[in-house]
C-alpha positions in Angstrom: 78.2 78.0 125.0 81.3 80.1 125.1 83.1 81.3 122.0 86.7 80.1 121.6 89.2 83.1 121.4 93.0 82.9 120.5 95.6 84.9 122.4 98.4 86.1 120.0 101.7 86.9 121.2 104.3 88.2 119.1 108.0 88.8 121.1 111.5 89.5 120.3 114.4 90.3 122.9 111.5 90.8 125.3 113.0 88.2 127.8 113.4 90.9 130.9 109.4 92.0 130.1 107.6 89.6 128.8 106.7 88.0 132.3 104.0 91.2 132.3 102.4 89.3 129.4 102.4 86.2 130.8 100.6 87.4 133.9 98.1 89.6 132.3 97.0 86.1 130.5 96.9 84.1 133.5 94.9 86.0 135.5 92.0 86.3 132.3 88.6 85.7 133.5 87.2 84.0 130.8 87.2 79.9 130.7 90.7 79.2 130.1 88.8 75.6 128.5 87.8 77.8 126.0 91.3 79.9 125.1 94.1 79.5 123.5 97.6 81.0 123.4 99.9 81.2 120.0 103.4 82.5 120.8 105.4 83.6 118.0 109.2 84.3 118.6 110.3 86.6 116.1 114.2 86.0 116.0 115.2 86.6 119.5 118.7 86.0 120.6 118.3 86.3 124.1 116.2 84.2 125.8 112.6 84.6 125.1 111.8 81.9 123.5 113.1 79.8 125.6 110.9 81.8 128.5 107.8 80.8 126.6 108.2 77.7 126.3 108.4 77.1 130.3 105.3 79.7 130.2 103.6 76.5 128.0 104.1 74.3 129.8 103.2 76.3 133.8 99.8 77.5 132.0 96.7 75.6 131.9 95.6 77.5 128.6 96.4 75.3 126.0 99.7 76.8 124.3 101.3 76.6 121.1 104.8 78.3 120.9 106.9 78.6 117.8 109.3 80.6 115.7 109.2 82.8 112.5 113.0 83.1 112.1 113.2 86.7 112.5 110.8 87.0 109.4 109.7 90.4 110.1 106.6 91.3 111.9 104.1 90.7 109.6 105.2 87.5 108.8 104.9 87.2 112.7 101.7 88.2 113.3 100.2 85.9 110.1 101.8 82.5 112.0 100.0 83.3 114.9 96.6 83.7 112.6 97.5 80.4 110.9 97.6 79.1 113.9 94.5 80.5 115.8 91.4 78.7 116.7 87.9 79.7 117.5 86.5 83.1 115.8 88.6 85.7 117.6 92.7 86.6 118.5 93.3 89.0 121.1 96.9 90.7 120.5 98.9 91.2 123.7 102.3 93.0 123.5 105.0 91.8 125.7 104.7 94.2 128.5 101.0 94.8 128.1 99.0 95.1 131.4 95.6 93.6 131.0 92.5 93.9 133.2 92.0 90.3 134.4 88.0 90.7 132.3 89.7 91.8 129.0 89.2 89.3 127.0 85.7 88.6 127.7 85.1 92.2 127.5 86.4 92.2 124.1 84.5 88.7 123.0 81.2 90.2 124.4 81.9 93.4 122.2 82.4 91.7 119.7 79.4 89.0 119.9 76.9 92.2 120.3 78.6 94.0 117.4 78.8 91.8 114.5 79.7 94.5 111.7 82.9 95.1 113.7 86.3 94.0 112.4 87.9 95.2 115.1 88.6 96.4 118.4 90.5 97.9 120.7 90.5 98.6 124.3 91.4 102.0 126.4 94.2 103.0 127.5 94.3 103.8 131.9 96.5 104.2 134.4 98.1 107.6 133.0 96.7 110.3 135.6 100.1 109.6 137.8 102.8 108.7 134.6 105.5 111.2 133.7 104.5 113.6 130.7 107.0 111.7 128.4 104.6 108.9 128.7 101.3 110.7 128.3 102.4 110.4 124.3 101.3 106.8 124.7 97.4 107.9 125.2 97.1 110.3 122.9 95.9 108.0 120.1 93.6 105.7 122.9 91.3 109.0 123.6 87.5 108.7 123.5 86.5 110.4 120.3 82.9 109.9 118.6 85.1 110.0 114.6 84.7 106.6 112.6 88.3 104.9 113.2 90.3 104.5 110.1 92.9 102.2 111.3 94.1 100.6 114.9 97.0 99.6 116.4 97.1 95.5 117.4 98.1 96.0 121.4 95.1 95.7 123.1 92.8 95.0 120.0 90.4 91.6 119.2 90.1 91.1 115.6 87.4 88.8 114.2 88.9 85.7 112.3 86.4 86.1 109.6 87.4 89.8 109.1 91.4 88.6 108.5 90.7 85.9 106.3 88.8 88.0 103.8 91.5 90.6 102.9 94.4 87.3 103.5 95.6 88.3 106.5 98.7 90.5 107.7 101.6 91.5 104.6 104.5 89.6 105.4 106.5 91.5 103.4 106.5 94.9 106.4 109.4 93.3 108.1 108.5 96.3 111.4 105.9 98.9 112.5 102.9 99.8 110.7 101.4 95.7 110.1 98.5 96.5 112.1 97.9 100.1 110.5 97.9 98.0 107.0 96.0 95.3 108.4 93.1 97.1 109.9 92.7 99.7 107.3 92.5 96.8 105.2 89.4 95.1 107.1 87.8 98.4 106.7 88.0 99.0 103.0 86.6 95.3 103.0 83.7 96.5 104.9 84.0 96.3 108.7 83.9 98.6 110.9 86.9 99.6 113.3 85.7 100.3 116.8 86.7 101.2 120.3 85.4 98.9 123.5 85.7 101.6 126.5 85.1 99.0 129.1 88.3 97.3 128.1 91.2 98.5 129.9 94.7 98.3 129.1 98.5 99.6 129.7 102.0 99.2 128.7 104.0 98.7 132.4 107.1 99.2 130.1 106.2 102.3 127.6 109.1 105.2 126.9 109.5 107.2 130.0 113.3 108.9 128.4 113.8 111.1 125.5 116.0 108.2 124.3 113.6 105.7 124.0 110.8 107.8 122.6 113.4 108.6 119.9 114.4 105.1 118.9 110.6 104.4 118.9 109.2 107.0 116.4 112.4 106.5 114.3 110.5 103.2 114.1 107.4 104.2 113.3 109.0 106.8 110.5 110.7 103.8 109.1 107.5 102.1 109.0 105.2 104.4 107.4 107.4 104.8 104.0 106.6 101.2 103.1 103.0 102.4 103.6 103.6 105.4 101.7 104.3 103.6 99.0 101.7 100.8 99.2 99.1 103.4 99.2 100.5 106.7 97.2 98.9 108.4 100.7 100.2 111.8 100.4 99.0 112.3 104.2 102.5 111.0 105.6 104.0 113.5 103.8 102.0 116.1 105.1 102.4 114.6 108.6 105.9 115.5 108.5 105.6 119.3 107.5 106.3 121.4 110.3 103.9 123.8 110.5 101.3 120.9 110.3 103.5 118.8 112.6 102.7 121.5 115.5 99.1 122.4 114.7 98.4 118.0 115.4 100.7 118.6 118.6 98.5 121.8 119.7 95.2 119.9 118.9 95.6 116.4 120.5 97.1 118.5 123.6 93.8 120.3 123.9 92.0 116.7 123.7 94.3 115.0 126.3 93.6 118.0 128.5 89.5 117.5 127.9 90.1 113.8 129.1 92.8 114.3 132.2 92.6 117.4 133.1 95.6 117.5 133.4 97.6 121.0 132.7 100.8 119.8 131.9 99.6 118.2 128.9 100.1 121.7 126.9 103.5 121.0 126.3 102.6 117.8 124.6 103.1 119.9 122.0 107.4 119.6 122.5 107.7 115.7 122.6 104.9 115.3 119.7 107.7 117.6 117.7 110.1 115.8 119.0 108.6 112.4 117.9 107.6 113.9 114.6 111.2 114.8 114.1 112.7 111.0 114.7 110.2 109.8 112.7 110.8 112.3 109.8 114.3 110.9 109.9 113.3 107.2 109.8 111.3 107.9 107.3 114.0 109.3 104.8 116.2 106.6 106.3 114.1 103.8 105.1 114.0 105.6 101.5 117.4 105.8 101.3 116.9 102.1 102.7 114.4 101.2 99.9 112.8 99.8 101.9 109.4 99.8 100.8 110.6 100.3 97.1 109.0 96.9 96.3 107.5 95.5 93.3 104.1 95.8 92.8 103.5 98.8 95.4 
């Protein structure tokens, strides 16, 4: 008998993308019988809920749509847990390109590897993609190194594993949920793993200096409320400059090993670049407080 798996989808303002989601679920594989879909609208004032809702009702995955009221994405992701059924979600970002077996990929992975928490796919399609957007693989590389944390794009995460540490903390209103949440599952126990026959792409990642900007101003922003949940000194450190180059220099030298490609040595430029914005959205969000909460 087939295991039941949730699709989560978390969106805001992603009406002009989000149709690459919808597809990349369509098309899965696995028995749609035995799938379901949990939408979560996280404020959106154009029309993306809206969009889901006809997606509901076109599909012939059963499909639950709702709304967290712009709640913050941790609260986000948690209403799509409370909602799931069966013993797995699969997260899918809105412009997230899925192989059409991904999700029983990741549910066989899974069944055959019962200490793991979870699990991510691999990142493809970047031999032809600008250099801008090779940033975007540089954390999906092969590498034989326990994981410590994962990102939710791409990733299954066992039921079981988010019920014991209480799922996601809805009190990170943006980036870093899914650092908190699988580091969490691993201090509890599980293991964090890759699944290398699952493959996976954004059709929509940063491809200007703009947008890689306003995205690792995010992820700076982000990381102070986990700087303070966990006293970890390490994003401190992350944003020193000489250290800040050495981690360009290095992962450059891995992203060569696994494209071969030679323009990957001036990674080295936008991971500066991106250390930079997030530097800043980092001391924004202190002078923010955000992240200054009670009981961190």
């Amino acid at each position: 008998m087939k295991t039941k798996v949730t699709i989560g989808l978390c969106v805001k303002n992603g009406a002009k993308i989000v149709k690459t989601a919808f597809d990349s679920i369509s098309i899965q594989d696995y028995p749609h019988e035995f799938m379901k879909v949990v939408i979560v609208d996280n404020g959106s004032s154009d029309n993306t809920l809206s969009l889901a809702l006809e997606f509901a009702q076109d599909i012939d995955i059963p499909t639950f749509v709702t709304s967290s009221k712009g709640k913050g994405l941790g609260a986000t992701r948690q209403v799509a847990v409370d909602n799931a059924e069966g013993d797995y979600i699969v997260w899918v970002d809105d412009d997230l390109v899925l192989t059409k077996d991904f999700v029983k990929n990741q549910v066989e992975f899974m069944e055959k590897n019962p200490n793991v928490g979870a699990a991510r796919g691999v990142y493809n399609d970047f031999s032809t993609q600008p250099l801008v957007r090779l940033v975007d693989f540089v954390f999906c590389l092969k590498s034989s190194k326990p994981l410590n944390q994962i990102s939710t794009g791409g990733a299954i995460f066992r039921l079981k594993a988010l019920e014991k540490i209480s799922g996601f903390d809805v009190r990170i209103k943006g980036a870093g949920e899914d650092l908190d949440v699988s580091r969490r599952i691993r201090e509890s126990g599980w293991t964090l793993a890759v699944n290398n026959i699952s493959g996976v792409h954004h059709k929509h990642p940063p491809t200007t200096l703009k947008a890689l900007w306003k995205r690792n101003f995010w992820y700076g922003y982000g990381n102070h409320f986990l700087f303070h949940k966990y006293k970890d000194q390490q994003f401190l450190i992350r944003y020193f400059p000489p250290f800040a180059l050495y981690g360009g220099v290095k992962m450059a030298c891995m992203m060569y090993r696994v494209t071969n490609l030679k323009k990957v040595f001036v990674f080295f430029i936008f991971h500066s670049f991106g250390m930079i914005a997030q530097s800043l959205g980092f001391t924004r969000a202190h002078l923010d407080e955000y992240g200054h909460v009670k009981g961190i």
